[in-house]
N, C-alpha and C positions, 0 to 999 in steps of 0.2 A: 531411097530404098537401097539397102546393103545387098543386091543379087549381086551372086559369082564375085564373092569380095577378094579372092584370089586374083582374079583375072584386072582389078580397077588400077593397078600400079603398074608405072611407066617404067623404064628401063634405067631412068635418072635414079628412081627411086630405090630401087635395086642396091645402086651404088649406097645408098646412104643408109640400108638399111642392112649391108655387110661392107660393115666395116675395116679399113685396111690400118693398121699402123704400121711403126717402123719399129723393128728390133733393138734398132740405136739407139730411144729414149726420144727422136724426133716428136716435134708436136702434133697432135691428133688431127683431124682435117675438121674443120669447122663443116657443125653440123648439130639437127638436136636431140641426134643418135649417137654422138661421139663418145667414146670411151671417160672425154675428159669431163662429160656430165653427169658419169655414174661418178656415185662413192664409193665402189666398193663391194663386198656383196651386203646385199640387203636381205636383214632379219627379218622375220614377221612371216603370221600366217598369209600365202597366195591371195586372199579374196583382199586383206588388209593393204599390204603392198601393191598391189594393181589399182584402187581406191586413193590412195592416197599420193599416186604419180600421173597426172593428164597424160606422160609423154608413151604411156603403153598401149598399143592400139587394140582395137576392140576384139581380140581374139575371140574364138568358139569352144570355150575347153568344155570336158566332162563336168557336172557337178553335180551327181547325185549317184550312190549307192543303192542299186534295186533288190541283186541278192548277191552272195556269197559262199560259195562253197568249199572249199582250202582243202586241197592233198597237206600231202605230209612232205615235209623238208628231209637230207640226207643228216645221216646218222649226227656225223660231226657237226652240223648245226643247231641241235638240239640243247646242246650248250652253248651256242653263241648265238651272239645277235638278238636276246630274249626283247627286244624292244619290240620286235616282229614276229618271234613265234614263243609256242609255250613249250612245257615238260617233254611232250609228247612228240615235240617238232611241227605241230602243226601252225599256220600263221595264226594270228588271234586277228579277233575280229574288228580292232580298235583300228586295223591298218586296212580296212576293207572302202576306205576313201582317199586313199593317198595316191589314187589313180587321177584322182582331179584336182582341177586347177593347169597348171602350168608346168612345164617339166622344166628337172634342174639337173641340165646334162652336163657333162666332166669331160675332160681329155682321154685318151688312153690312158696318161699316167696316173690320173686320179680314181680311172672307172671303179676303182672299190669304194667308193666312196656311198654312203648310201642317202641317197636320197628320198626325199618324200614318195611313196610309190607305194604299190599293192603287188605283195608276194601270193599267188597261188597254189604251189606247192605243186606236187608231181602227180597228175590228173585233175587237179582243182577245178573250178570255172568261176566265174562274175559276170554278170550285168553291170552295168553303169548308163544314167541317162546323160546327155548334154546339157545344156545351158536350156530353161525352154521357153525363153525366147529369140530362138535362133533352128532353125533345121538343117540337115545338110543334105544337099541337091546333087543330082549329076549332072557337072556343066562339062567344062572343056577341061578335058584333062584328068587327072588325080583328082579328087574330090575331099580326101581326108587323110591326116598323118597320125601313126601310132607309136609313143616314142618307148622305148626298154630301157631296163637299168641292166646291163651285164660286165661282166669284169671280164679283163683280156690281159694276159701275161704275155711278157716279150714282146708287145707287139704283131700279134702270133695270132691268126686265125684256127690253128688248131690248137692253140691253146685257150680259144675259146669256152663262155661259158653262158653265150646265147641260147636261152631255151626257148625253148618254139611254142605257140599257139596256134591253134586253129581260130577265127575271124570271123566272128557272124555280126550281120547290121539286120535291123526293124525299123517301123515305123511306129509299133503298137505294144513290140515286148511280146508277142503269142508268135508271130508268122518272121519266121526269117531266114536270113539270105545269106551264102557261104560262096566266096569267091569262086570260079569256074576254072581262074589257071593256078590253083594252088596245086603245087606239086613238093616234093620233097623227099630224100631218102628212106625208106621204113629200116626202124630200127628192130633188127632180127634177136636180140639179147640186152632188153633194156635191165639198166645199173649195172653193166658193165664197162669197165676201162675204153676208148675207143679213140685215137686221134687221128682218124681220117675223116674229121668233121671238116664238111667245106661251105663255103656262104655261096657256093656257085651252081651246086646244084638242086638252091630253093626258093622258092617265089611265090608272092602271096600267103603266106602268113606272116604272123607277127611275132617281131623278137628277134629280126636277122643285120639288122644294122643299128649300131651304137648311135647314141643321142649326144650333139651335141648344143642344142638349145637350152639356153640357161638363164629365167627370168630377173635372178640374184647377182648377177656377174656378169661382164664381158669373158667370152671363151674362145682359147685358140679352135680353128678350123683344122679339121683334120680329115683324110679319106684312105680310102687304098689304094694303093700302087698297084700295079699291074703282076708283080709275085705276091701277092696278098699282106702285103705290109703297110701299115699303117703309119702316114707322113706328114707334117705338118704345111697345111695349105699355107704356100707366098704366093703376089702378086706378080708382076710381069721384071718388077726393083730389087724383087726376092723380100721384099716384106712380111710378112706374119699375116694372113688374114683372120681376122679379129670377127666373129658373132654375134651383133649387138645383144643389150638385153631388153631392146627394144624389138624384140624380130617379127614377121608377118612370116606367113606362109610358103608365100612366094622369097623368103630369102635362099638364099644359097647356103649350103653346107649345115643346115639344121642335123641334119641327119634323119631317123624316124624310118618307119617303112608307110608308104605311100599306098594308099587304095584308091580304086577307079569302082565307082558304083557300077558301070554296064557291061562290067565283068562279074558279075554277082547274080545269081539264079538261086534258085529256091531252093534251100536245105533238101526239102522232099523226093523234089523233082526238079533235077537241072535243065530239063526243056520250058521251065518257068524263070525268066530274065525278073529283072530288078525294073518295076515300071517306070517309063521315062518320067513321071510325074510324081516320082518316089518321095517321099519325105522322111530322111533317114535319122532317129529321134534317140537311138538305146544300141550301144556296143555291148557283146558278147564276144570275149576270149578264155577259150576252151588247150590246158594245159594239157598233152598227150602224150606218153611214154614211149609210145608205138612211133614219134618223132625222132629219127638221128638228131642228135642235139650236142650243142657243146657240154650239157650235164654229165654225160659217160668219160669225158676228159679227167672229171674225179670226182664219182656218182654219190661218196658218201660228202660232199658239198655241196649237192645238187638243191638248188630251190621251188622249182618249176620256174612258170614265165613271170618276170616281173614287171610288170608297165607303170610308167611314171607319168602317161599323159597321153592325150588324146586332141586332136584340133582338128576342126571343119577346116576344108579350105577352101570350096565353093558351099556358101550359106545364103540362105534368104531367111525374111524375118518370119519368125513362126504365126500362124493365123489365130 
C-alpha cells in the first residue's frame, strides 16, 4: 500500500535522486538516476514517455480536464504565441490539458521557453482531476506541489512575470476548499505598469515560485539568494546540482509551490477546516486581477496563471 508515498524515502535516497555533477566534465556518480542514463531530452507525449521507462517512479500527476474557462491574454499576445491562443487573445481550448502529466521546468535562462502547460488568461479558471487511482491525503507535511510556467528577466524578481492564482481542492468537484493563509498584495490599478512586485509578500497561492522539475532532461538547480536573485545551486566542492528526471516529491530544488491540506477551510465558511479524512480528488485555480502580480511589469504581455503540473505528495490508493 503506497500511503504518505512522500514520506517512504530515506535520506540515502534523497541523495540519488538529486543529483550532483561536476562542472569539469568529471564522471557522473554511479546510480540509476544518473545523468549518464538519460539521453538527453526525451520527445514524446508524458503518458508515452513515462510508459516506456521503468526507471520513472510512480508519481501522482493531474490527468483529466473537468472544465475550462479562459480570460483573455494582453494585447501583444494576440499575435504571438497562436499555438496557445486565438484572434481574440483568448487561450484555445486544445491547451486546456497541458496541465497534466508532468512538468517540464527550465532554468532562469530558458524560462521563456514554453512548455506543455495550460494558459488561463487574465480572470480565467479550470478544474483538473488527478490520476483516479490515487487520492491525495493530508499526512505530515506539504501534501501537494503546483508547478508555473513564468519568465524572469535579469535574474530579477521584479522583473518578474509570475501571475498569481487563487487554489481551491475537492473531493467531489461541488464542495471546496481555499487555503486559510493565503495572503497577498491587492492590486489597486490592474493592467497597469508596476515593479514593486515581491515574492515576499505572498503565500499560498499559486504561481509564485519557478519550476524547475523537468521529466525530459536533467536540469540545473537554481533558488534565491537572499537580495532576491536567482543562483545556481553547488554542492559543498562547488559543483552544479543537477535535477534528476527521475524526481520524487520529496526531492530537493524541484521548485513548485507547496500546499498543506489542514491549512485549507471551506470556500463558504472558514470556520469549516478540510476533514482529517479528506480525499482530495479535483484542483481549481482561479486567475485574479485584483492580484499584484508580475503581469503589471508589462500588462500588454500579460497571460494570466500558467500551470504546467500538478503532484500528490502524500497519496493513498483511491477505494
Amino acid at each position: 500500500m503506497k500511503t504518505n508515498k512522500g514520506l517512504l524515502f530515506t535520506g540515502a535516497l534523497f541523495i540519488i535522486f538529486s543529483i550532483m555533477i561536476s562542472g569539469c566534465g568529471d564522471s557522473f556518480p554511479e546510480s540509476p538516476y544518473s545523468p549518464d542514463d538519460s539521453s538527453g531530452y526525451v520527445e514524446g507525449d508524458w503518458e508515452d514517455v513515462l510508459a516506456a521507462d521503468d526507471k520513472y517512479p510512480d508519481n501522482v500527476y493531474l490527468t483529466e480536464n473537468i472544465e475550462f474557462e479562459p480570460g483573455q491574454v494582453g494585447s501583444a499576445r494576440q499575435d504571438y504565441n497562436t499555438e496557445y491562443y486565438d484572434e481574440n487573445g483568448y487561450p484555445l481550448d486544445s491547451t486546456k490539458n497541458g496541465a497534466c502529466g508532468p512538468p517540464e521546468g527550465t532554468t532562469v535562462i530558458h524560462s521563456s521557453s514554453y512548455a506543455d502547460m495550460t494558459v488561463l488568461g487574465s480572470g480565467g479558471w479550470a478544474v483538473w482531476k488527478f490520476d483516479p487511482d490515487w487520492v491525495i491525503v493530508d499526512g505530515e507535511g506539504d501534501d501537494f506541489i503546483i508547478f508555473s510556467n513564468h519568465n524572469c528577466f535579469g535574474s530579477d524578481p521584479d522583473g518578474s512575470w509570475n501571475e498569481l492564482a487563487h487554489v481551491y481542492v475537492s473531493e467531489d468537484n461541488e464542495t471546496w476548499y481555499i487555503s486559510s493563509l493565503e495572503d497577498y498584495i491587492e492590486n489597486t490599478s490592474p493592467g497597469t505598469a508596476n515593479s514593486g512586485y515581491s515574492y515576499y509578500d505572498v503565500t499560498d497561492v499559486f504561481g509564485n515560485e519557478h519550476c524547475w522539475a523537468n521529466f525530459r532532461e536533467e536540469i540545473e538547480a537554481e533558488e534565491l539568494d537572499e537580495t532576491g536573485v536567482y543562483e545556481t545551486v553547488t554542492d559543498e566542492s562547488g559543483n552544479t546540482v543537477y535535477i534528476s528526471m527521475y524526481f520524487e516529491p520529496d526531492d530537493d530544488y524541484l521548485g513548485g509551490d507547496r500546499f498543506d491540506l489542514s491549512n485549507f477551510v471551506l470556500a463558504t465558511d472558514s470556520g469549516v477546516s478540510w476533514p482529517a479524512d479528506g480525499k482530495m480528488r479535483y484542483l481549481k485555480l482561479v486567475d485574479d486581477p485584483s492580484i499584484l502580480d508580475g503581469q503589471d511589469y508589462a500588462p500588454a504581455w500579460m497571460t494570466g496563471a500558467r500551470i504546467m503540473s500538478a503532484m500528490g505528495i502524500n497519496v493513498e490508493p483511491a477505494e
